[in-house]
Backbone as a ProteinNet text record, in pm:
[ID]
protein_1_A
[PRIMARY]
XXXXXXXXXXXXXXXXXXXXXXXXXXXXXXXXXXXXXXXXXXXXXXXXXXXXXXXXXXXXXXXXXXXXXXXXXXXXXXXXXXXXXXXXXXXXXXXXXXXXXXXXXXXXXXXXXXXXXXXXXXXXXXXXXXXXXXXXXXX
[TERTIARY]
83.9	0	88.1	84.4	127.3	121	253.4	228.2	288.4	180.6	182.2	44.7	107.6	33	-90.5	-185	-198	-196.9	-173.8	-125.3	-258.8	-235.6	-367.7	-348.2	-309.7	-291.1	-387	-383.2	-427.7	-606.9	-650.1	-825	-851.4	-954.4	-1043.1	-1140.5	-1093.8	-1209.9	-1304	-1410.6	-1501.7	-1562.7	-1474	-1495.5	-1612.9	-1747.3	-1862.2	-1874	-1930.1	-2039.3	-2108.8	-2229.7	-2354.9	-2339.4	-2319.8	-2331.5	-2226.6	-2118.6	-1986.9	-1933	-1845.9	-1746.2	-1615.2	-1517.9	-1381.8	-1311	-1261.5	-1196.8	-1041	-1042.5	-898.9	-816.5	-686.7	-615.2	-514.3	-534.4	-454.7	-414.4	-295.5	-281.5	-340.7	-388.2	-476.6	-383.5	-258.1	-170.4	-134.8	-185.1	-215.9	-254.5	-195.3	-248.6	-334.5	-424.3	-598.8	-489.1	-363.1	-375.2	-327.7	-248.5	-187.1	-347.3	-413.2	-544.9	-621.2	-649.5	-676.6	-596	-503.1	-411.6	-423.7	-478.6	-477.7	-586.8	-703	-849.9	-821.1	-843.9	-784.2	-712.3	-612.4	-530.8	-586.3	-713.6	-802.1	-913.6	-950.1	-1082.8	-982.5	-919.7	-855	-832.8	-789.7	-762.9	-882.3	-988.4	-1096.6	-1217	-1204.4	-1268.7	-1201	-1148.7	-1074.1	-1166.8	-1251.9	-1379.9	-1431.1	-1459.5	-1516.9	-1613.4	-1658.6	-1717.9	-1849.1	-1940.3	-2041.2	-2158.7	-2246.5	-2374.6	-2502.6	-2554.6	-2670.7	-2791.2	-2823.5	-2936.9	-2913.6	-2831.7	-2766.6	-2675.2	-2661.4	-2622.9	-2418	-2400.7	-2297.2	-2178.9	-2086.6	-1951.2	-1978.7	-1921.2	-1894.2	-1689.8	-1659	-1513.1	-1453.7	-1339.1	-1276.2	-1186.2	-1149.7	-1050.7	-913.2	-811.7	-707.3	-618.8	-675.2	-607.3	-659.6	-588.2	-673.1	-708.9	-678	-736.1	-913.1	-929.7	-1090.5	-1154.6	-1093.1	-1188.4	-1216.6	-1375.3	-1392.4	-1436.5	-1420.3	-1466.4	-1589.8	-1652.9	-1784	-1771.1	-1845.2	-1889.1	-2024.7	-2074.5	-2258.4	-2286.4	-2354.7	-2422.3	-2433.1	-2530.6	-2484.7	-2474	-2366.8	-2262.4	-2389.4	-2497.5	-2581.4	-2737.6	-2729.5	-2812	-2791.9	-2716.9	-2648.7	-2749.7	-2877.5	-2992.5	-3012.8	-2958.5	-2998.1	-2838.9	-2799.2	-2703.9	-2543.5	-2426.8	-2320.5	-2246.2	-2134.7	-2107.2	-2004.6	-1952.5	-1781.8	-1676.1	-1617.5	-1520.2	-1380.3	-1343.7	-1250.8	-1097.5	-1028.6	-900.9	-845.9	-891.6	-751.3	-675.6	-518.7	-436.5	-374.7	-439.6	-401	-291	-192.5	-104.1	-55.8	-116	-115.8	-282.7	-393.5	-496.4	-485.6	-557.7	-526.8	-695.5	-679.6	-788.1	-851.2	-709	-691.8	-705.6	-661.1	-673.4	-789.2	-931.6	-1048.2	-1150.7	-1119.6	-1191.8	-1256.3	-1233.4	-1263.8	-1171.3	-1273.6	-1263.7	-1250.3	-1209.3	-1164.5	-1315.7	-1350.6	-1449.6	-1507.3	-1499.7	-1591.2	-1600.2	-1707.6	-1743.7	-1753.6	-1687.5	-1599.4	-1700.5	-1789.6	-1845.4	-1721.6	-1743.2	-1686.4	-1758.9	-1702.8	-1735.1	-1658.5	-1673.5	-1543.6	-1608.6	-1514.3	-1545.2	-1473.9	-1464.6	-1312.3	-1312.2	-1166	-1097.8	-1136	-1153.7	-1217.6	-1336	-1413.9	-1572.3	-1590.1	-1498.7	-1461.3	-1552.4	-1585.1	-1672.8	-1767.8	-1873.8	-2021	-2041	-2124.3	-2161	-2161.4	-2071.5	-2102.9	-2183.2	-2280.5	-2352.6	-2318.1	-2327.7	-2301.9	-2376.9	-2350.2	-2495.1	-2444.1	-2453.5	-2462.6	-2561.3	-2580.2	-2703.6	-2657.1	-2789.8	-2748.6	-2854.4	-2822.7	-2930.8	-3071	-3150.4	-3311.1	-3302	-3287.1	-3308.4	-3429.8	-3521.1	-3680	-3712.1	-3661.7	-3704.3	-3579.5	-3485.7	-3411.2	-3415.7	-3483.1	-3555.1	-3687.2	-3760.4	-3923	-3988.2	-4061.3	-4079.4	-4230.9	-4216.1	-4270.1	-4423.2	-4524.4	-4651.2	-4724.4
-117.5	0	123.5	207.8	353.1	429.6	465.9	548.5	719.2	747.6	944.8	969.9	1034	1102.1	985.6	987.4	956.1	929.8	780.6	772.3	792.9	824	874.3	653.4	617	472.9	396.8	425.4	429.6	340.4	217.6	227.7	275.2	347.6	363.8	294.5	171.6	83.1	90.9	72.3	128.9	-11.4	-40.2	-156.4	-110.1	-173.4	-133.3	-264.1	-226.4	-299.4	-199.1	-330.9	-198.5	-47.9	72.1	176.1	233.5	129.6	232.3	204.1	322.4	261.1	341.3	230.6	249.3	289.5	397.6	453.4	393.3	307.3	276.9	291.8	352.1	407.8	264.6	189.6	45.4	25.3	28.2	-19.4	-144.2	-184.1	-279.2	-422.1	-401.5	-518.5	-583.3	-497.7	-501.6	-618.3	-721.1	-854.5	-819.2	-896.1	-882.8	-895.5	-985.7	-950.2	-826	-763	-587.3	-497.5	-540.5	-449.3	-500.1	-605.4	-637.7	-641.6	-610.8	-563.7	-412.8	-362.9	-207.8	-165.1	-262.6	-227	-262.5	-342.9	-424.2	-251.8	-242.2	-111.1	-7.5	10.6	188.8	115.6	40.7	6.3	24.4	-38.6	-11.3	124.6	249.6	334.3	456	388.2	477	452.7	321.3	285.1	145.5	235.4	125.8	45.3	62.3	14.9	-94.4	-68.4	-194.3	-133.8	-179.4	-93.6	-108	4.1	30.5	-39.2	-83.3	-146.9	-45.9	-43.9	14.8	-45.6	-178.9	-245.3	-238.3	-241.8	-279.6	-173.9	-156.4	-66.8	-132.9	-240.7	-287.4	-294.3	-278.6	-292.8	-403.1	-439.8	-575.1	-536.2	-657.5	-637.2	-674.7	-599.3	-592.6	-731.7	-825.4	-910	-899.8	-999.3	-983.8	-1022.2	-1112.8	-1143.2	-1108.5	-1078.6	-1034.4	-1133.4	-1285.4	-1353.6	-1424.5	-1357.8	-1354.3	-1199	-1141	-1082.2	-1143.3	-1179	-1187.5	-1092.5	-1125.4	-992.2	-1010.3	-942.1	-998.4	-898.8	-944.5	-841.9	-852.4	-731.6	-741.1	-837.4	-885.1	-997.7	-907.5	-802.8	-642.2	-530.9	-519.4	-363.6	-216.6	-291.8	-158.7	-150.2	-268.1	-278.6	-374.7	-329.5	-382.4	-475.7	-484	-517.2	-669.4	-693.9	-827.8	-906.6	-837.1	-945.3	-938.2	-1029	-1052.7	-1172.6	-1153	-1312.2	-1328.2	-1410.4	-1454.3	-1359.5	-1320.9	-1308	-1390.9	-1491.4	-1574.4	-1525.2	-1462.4	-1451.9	-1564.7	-1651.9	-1742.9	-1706.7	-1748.3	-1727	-1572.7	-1499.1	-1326.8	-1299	-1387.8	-1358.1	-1340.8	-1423.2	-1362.9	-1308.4	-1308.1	-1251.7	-1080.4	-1043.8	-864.8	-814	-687.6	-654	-682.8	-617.4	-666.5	-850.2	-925.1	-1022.4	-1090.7	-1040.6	-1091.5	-1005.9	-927.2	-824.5	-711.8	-676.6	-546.7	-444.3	-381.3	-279.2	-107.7	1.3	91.9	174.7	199.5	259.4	116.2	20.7	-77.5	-109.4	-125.5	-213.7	-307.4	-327.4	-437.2	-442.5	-560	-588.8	-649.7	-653.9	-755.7	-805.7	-856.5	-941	-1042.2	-1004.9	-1084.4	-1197	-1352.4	-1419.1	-1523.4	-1548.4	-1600.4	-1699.6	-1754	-1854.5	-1973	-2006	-2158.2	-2204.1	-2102.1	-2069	-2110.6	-2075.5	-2095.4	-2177.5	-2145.4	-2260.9	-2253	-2176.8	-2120.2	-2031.8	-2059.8	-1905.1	-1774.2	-1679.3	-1550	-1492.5	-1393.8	-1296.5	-1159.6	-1111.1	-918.1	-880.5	-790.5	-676.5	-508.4	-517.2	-355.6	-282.7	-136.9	-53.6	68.1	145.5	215	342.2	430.2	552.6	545.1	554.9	542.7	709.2	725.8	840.1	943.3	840.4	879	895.4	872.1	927.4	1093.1	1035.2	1215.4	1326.5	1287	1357.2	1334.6	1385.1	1336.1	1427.6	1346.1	1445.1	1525.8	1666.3	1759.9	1744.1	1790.8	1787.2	1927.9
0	0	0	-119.5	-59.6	83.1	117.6	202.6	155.5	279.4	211.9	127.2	-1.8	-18.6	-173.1	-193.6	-251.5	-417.8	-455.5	-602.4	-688.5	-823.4	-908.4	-944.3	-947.8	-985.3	-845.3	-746.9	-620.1	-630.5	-622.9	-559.6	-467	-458.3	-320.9	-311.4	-232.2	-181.5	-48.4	-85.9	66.6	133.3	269.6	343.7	449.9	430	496.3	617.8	723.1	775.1	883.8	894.5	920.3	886.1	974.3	896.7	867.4	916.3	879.4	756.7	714.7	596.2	599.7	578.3	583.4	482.9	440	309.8	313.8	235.4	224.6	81	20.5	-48.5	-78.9	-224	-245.4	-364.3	-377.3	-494.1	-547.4	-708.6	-727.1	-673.8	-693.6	-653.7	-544.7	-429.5	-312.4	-246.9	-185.6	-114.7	-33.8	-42.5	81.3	182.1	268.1	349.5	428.3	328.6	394.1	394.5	272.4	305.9	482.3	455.8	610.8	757.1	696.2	831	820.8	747.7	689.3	802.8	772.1	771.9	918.5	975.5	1126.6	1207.2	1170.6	1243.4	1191.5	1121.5	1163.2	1190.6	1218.7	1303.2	1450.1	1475.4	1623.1	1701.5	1579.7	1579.6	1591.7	1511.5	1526.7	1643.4	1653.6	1734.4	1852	1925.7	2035.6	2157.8	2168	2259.2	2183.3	2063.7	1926.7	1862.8	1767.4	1685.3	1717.6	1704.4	1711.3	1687.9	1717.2	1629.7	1633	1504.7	1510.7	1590.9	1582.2	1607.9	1809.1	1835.4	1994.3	2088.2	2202.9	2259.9	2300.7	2251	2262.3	2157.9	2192	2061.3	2002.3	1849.6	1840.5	1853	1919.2	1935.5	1821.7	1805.1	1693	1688.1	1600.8	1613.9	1652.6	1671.3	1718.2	1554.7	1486.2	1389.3	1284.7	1103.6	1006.7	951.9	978.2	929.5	1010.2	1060.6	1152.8	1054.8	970.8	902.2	762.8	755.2	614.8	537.5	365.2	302.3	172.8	144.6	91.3	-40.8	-140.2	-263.4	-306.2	-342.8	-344	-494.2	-468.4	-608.2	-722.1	-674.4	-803.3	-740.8	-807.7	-786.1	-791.6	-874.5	-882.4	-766.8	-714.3	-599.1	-508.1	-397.5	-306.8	-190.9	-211	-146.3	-201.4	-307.7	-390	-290.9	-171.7	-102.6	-123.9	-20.1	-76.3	-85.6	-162	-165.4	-112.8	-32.7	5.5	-106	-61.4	-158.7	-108.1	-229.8	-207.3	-225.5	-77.7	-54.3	-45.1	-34.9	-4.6	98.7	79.3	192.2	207.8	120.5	85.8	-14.3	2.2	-12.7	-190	-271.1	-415.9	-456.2	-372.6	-421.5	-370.5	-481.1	-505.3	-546.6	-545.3	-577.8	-729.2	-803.1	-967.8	-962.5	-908	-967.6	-942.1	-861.4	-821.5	-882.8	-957.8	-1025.6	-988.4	-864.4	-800.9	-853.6	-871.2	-943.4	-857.8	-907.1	-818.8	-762.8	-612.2	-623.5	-570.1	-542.1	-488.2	-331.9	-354.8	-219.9	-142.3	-31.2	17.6	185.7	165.5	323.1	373.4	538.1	617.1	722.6	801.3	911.9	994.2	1111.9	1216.7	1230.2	1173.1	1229.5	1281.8	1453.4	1499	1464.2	1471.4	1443.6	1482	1411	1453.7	1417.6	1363	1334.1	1166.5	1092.2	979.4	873.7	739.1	664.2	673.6	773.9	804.3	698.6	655.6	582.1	657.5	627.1	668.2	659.9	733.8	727	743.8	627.7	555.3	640.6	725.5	735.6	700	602.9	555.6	572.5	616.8	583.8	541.3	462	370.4	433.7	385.8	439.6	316.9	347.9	283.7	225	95.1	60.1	84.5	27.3	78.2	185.5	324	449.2	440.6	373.7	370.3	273.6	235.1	93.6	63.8	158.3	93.9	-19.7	-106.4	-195.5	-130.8	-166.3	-126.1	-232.8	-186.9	-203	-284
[MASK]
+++++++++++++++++++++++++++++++++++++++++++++++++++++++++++++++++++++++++++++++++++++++++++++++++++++++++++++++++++++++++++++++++++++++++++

């Protein structure tokens, strides 16, 4: 990953769950696992207690390892409501953004899930702001 200032060569990928999202700066060549050690050390940073939940008055705690984060991609890029799917890192270490087809500008769910738990299907929970309750149309 670049450090400093940012490269015009550079993705900006946006790692969501529930309402947050994480702006991260990667080159496409970038191994999932420096991005998830990326993502791992500003979740820590921004939120050292654990991260927030909308639905609950409790943190969810952040992991200790980046391999307890998984990472998801929406079924369609143009309506993120139709769900997400595993996205298959492997061991990180030759998968990239370029070589899984994410593209710059995409959206990257996650979800902690510890060690040992593994092979379950994950569950995404992303939320998105309802335009129509913030924009009602006027009468």
């Amino acid at each position: 990953m670049a450090k400093g200032a940012v490269q015009y060569t550079d993705y900006t990928l946006l790692f969501k769950h529930g309402k947050h999202t994480i702006l991260l700066f990667a080159e496409a060549t970038t191994p999932f696992t420096s991005l998830k050690t990326e993502l791992l050390k500003t979740l820590r940073e921004r939120y050292p207690s654990g991260l927030p939940q909308s639905d609950t008055d409790t943190s969810l705690e952040t992991p200790q390892s980046p391999a307890e984060i998984v990472l998801g991609v929406p079924n369609d890029a143009y309506d993120p409501s139709k769900g997400w799917s595993e996205l298959d890192t492997g061991n990180g270490l030759k998968e990239t953004p370029k070589s899984l087809g994410v593209k710059d500008g995409s959206m990257i769910a996650f979800v902690f899930v510890p060690e040992g738990e593994e092979g379950s299907e994950p569950e995404f929970k992303v939320e998105f702001c309802n335009l129509e309750e913030l924009y009602p149309e006027e009468e």
